[in-house]
C-alpha positions in Angstrom: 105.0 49.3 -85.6 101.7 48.6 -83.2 102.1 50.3 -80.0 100.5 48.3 -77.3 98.6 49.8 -74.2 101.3 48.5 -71.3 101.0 48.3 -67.2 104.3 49.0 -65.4 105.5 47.5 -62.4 109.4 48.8 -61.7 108.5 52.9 -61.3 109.5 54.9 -58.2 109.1 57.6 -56.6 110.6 59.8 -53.7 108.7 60.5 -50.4 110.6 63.5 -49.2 112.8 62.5 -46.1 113.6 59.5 -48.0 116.3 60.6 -49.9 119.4 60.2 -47.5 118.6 56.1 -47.9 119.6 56.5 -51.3 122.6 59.2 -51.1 124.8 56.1 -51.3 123.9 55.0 -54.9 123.0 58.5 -56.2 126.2 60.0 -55.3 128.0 57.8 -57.8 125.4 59.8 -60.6 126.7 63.2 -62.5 125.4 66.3 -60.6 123.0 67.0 -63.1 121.5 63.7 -63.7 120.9 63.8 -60.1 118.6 67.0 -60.1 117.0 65.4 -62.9 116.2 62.0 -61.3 115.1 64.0 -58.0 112.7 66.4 -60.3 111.3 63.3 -61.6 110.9 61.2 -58.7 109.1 63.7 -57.1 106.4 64.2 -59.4 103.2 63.0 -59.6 101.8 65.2 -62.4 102.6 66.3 -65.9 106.6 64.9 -65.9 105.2 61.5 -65.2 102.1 61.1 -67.2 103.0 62.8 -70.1 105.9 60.2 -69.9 103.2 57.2 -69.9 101.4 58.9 -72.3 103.6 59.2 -74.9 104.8 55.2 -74.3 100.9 53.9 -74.3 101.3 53.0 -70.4 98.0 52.8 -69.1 99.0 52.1 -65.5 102.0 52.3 -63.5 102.6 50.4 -59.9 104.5 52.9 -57.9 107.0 52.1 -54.9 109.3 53.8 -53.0 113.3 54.1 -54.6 115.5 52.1 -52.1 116.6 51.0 -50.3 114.4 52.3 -47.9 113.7 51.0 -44.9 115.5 47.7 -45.5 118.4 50.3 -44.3 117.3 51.4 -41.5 118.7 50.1 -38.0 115.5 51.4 -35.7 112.6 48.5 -35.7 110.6 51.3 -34.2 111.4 53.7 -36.9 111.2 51.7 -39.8 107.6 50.5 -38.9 106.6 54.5 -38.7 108.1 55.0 -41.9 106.8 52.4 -43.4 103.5 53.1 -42.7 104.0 57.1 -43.3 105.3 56.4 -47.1 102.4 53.8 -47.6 100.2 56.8 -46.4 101.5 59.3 -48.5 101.6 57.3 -51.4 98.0 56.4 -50.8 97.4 60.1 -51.0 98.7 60.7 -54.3 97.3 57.6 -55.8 93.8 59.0 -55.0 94.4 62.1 -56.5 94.7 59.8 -60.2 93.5 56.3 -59.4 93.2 56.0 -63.2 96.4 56.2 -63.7 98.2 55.3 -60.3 98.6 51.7 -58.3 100.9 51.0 -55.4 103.3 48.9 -54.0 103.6 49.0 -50.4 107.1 49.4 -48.1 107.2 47.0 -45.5 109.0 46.9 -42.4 110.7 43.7 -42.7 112.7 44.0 -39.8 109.7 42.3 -38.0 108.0 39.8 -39.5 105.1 40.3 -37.8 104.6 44.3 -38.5 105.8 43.5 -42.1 102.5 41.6 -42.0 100.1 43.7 -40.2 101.3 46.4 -42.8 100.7 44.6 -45.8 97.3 43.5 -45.0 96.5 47.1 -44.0 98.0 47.9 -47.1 96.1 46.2 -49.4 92.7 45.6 -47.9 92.6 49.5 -46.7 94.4 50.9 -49.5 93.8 49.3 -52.0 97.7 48.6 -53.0 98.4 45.1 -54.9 101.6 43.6 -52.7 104.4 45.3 -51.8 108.4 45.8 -53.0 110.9 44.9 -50.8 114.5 46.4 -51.3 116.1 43.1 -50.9 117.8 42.2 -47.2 117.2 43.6 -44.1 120.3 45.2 -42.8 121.5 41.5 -44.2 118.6 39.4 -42.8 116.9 37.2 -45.7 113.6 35.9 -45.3 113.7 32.5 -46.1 113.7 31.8 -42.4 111.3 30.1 -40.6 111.1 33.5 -38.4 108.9 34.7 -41.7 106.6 32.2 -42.1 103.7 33.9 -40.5 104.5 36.6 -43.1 104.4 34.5 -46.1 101.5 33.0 -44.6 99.7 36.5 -44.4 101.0 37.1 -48.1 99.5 33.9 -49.8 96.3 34.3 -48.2 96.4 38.1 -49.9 97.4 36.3 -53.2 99.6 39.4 -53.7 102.5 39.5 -55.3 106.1 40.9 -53.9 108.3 42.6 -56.1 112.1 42.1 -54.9 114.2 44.6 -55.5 117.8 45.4 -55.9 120.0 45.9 -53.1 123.8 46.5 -52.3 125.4 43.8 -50.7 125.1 43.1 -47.0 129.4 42.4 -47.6 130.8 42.4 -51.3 131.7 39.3 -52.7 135.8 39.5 -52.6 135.6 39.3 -56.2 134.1 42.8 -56.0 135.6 43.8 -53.3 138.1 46.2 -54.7 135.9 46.5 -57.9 133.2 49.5 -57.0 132.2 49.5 -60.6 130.6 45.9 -60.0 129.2 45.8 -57.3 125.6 48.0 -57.7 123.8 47.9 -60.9 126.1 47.0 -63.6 126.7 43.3 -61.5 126.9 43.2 -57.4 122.6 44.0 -57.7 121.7 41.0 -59.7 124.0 38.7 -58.2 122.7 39.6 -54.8 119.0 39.5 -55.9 119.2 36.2 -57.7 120.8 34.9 -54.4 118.5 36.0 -52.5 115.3 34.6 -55.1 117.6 31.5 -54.9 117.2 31.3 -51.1 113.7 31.5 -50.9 113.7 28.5 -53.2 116.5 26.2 -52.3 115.0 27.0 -48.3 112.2 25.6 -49.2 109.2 28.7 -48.6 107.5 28.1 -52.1 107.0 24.8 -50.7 105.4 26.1 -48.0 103.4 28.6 -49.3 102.9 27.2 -53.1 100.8 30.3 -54.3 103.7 32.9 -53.2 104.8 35.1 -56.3 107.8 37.1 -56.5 108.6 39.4 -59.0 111.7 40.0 -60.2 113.2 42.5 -62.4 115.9 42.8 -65.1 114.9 39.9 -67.3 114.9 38.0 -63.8 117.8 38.9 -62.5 119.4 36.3 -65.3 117.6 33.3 -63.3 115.8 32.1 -66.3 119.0 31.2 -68.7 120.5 28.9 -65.7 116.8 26.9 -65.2 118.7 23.6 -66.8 121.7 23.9 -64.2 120.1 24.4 -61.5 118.2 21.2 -62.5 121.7 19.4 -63.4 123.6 20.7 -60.6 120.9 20.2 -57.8 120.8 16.6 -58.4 124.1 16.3 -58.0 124.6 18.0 -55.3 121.8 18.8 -53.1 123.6 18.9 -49.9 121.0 17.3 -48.1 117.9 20.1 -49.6 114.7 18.1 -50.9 112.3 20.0 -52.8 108.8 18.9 -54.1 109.8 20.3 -57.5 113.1 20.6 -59.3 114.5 24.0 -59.0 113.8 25.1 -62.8 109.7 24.8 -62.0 109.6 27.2 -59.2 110.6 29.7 -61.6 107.8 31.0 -64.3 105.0 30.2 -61.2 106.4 31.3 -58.1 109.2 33.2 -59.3 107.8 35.7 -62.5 109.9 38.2 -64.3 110.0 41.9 -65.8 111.3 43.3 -68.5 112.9 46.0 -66.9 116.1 47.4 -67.6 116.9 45.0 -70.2 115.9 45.9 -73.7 117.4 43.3 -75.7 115.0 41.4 -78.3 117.2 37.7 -77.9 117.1 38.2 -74.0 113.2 38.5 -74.1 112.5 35.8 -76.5 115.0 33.2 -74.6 113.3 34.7 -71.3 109.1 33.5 -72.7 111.3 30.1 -74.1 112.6 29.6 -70.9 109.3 30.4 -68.4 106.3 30.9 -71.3 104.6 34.2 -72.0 102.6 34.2 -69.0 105.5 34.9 -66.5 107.0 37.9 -68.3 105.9 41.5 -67.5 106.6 44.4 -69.3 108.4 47.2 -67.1 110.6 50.7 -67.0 112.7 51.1 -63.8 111.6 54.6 -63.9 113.4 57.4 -64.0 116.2 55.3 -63.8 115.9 54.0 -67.3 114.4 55.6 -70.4 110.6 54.7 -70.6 110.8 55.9 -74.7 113.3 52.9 -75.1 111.3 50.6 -73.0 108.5 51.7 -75.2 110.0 51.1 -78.6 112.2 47.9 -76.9 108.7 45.9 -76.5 106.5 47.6 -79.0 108.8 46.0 -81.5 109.8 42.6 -80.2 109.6 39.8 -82.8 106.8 38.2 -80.9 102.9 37.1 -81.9 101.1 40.3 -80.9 98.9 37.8 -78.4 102.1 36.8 -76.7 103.0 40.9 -76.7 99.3 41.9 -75.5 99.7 39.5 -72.4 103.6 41.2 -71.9 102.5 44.9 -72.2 99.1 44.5 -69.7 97.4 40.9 -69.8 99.8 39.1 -67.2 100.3 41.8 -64.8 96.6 42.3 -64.8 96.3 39.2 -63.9 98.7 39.2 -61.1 97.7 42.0 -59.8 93.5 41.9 -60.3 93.3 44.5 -62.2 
């Protein structure tokens, strides 16, 4: 089996004062497995690249575990932090630019300093986009209130990586169903929907070179490209869109492997979209990177098609 040299785009880390944000979804983890994650997510050094190492990953795009500052209430304190975890991770970047890329944390509360943050971001620091932790305290951004900050985005031609998120409410089917509603379910759904609003609202119509990533095999959006197509023109409750639904994603909407090792999900994934829009990724530490690794190094694909996975797409995407 070849192993290919791979980028990945899913891997966090932990600023320290960051770490109550996440208390919510940790504390459903085993004590131990805790400590672990926490060892691993703050370390820059040996723990992380002899992980890569071992995997062939050349390169990893670091961000921020969430959610972040999509939690936090404060406009005023979620701008600081924002910046203050951009700096920091700056920092440590520096100390292994070899090895080390960044995603920045934006304070999406305000449109506006979401913006001036992500051009500081990348044309200061060198960081190629940003990953968002889904909603806002439950504000989405397919409103016209975040137009200026698509329009800042698409003129960086940087990409956006949206992450998962609890729920602003749980759907009632999950409502009395904790098990569902994070990462085993209630995360994609709320993703997709929220991938789905940007769409369906019409912003990659707006802004036609806008790319959002999405993790998870897509967050399952590219095995429903056909309904969406069926269903829409059936019922499009009064939305027009320049394209049909289905070719908005694999251009503006492009996908990662991440958390989802399964051989017939990845080939149906480059039948649906094409090679190009498929991204090799961990979700470190939440997943294994070893079966990431061995997931992709042996996927029945041509090894061109698995070259352009591992590195050639997000290279690409991200200027490398």
């Amino acid at each position: 089996m070849k192993t290919f040299s791979k980028i990945a785009l899913e891997e966090h880390f932990m600023m320290p004062g960051f770490e109550a944000y996440s208390k919510r979804f940790l504390s459903h983890i085993e004590p131990s497995a805790q400590r672990e994650l926490a060892q691993r997510l703050a370390d820059f050094d040996a723990l992380r690249l002899e992980e890569m190492d071992r995997a062939g990953i050349e390169l990893v795009v670091l961000s921020q575990s969430g959610p972040a500052v999509q939690a936090e209430p404060d406009v005023e304190k979620a701008i600081g932090l924002a910046k203050d975890n951009n700096d920091f991770l700056a920092e440590r970047i520096a100390r292994r630019p070899d090895r080390y890329a960044g995603f920045a944390m934006l304070p999406m509360q305000d449109p506006q300093a979401a913006a001036r943050e992500l051009q500081r971001c990348v044309k200061e620091l060198g960081f190629k986009g940003s990953l968002v932790n889904g909603h806002t305290l439950g504000r989405y951004y397919d409103g016209r209130e975040y137009d200026d900050f698509w329009a800042c985005m698409q003129e960086l031609d940087v990409p956006m990586y949206l992450h998962p998120i609890d729920a602003w409410r749980p759907l009632h089917a999950l409502s009395d169903f904790p098990v569902l509603q994070g990462a085993s379910w209630g995360w994609t759904v709320e993703t997709a929907s929220h991938a789905l609003r940007l769409l369906f609202g019409g912003v990659f119509d707006r802004f036609p070179r806008l790319k959002i990533i999405l993790g998870h095999m897509g967050e399952g959006l590219p095995f429903q490209r056909w309904r969406f197509d069926s269903r829409f023109a059936a019922y499009p409750f009064g939305v027009t869109l320049q394209r049909k639904p289905s070719e908005y994603i694999g251009t503006n909407i492009v996908i990662t492997t991440s958390g989802v090792c399964s051989h017939p999900a990845l080939l149906g994934a480059v039948g649906e979209m094409g090679v190009e829009a498929v991204m090799f990724s961990v979700d470190y530490p939440y997943e294994s990177t070893e079966l990431a690794a061995q997931f992709i190094d042996s996927a029945p694909l041509e090894p061109a098609q698995l070259e352009a996975i591992c590195r050639g797409n997000a290279a690409r995407l991200l200027k490398l």
